[in-house]
C-alpha positions, -999 to +999 in steps of 0.1 A: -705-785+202-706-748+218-708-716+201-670-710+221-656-744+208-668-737+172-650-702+180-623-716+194-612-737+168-616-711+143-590-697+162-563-726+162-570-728+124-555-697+120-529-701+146-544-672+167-548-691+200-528-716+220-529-755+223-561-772+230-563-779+264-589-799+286-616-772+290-626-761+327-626-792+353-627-792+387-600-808+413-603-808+453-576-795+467-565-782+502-570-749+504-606-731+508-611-728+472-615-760+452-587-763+424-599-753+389-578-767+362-588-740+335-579-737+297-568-713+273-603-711+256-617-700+287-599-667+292-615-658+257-652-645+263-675-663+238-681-646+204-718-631+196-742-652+182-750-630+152-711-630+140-709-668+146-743-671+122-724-643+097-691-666+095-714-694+091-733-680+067-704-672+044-709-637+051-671-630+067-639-631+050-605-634+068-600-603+074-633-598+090-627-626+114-595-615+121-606-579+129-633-594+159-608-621+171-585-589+178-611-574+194-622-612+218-586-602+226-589-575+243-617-589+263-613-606+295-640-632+311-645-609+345-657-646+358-622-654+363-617-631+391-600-646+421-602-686+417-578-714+425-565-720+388-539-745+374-533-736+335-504-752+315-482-725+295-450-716+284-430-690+305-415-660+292-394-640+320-395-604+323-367-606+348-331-622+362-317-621+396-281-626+399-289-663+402-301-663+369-343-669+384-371-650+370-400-634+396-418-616+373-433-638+340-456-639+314-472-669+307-488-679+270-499-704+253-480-714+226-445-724+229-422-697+214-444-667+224-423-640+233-408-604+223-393-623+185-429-627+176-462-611+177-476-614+211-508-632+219-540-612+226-538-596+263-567-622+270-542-646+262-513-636+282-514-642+317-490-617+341-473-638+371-455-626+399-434-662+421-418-648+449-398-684+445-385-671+417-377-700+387-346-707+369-365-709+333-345-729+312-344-728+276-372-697+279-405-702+262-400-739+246-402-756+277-444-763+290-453-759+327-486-760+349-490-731+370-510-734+404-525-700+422-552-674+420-562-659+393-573-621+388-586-596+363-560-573+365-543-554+333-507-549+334-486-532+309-447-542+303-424-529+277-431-568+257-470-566+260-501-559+281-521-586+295-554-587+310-549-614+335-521-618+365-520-642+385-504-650+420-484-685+419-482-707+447-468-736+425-446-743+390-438-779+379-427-792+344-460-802+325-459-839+317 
């Protein structure tokens, strides 16, 4: 097991990160790019080596590892700039045209993530423009996989800032 995975679920002990999705795969697709189904845990950057040996050790108490998973959070994985992605999320819609669709999201990993509760780290919040636009029905409860490229961008909105956006090409009901 990895340094990130031990990290990682540290962080779904706690409740601090999303569902456990298949780590980073990759799927041949049509475009130029090949298709890289990605996961949560791989928009987080991977923790030092000298704190995972200090939480290891003992040596950290909650509030300690609370304190550096806030700061992972703020981190993005610069990596991640510009591929083909499909991730799987929940969509929380920043806004409604008259025909009730949303163009502008936010996309998380945890069903129920939205301005009621905390947000997730900005490394965990992913900014998405659809020029489709998407009637999202019951908001935030209902999972989706999200097809398009992927960019290390920060965006601020009155809910929360992310460190990802991501152009969408694709939405379709996760099954």
């Amino acid at each position: 097991m990895t340094i990130r995975s031990l990290f990682f679920l540290l962080l779904l002990s706690m409740g601090f990160a999303g569902s456990g999705y298949s780590q980073v795969s990759q799927k041949k697709q049509t475009s130029e790019q090949p298709l890289k189904e990605i996961s949560w845990q791989a928009l987080m950057p991977d923790p030092e080596q000298s704190v995972v040996d200090r939480h290891n050790a003992g040596k950290m108490n909650r509030e300690d590892v609370m304190d550096y998973m806030e700061e992972l959070g703020q981190i993005p994985v610069q990596t991640l700039n510009n591929p083909y992605v499909k991730i799987p999320g929940y969509l929380v819609p920043l806004n409604l045209d008259k025909q009730q669709k949303a163009t502008e999201l936010l996309l998380v990993p945890s069903a129920g993530s939205c301005v009621h509760v905390p947000p997730p780290p900005p490394n965990q919040t992913i900014f998405i423009k659809y020029k489709k636009g998407i009637k999202v029905e019951d908001a935030g409860y209902t999972p989706y996989w999200l097809t398009g490229t992927l960019k290390v961008e920060t965006s601020q909105s009155k809910y929360t800032e992310t460190l990802y956006a991501m152009k969408v090409e694709s939405i379709e009901e996760y099954k």
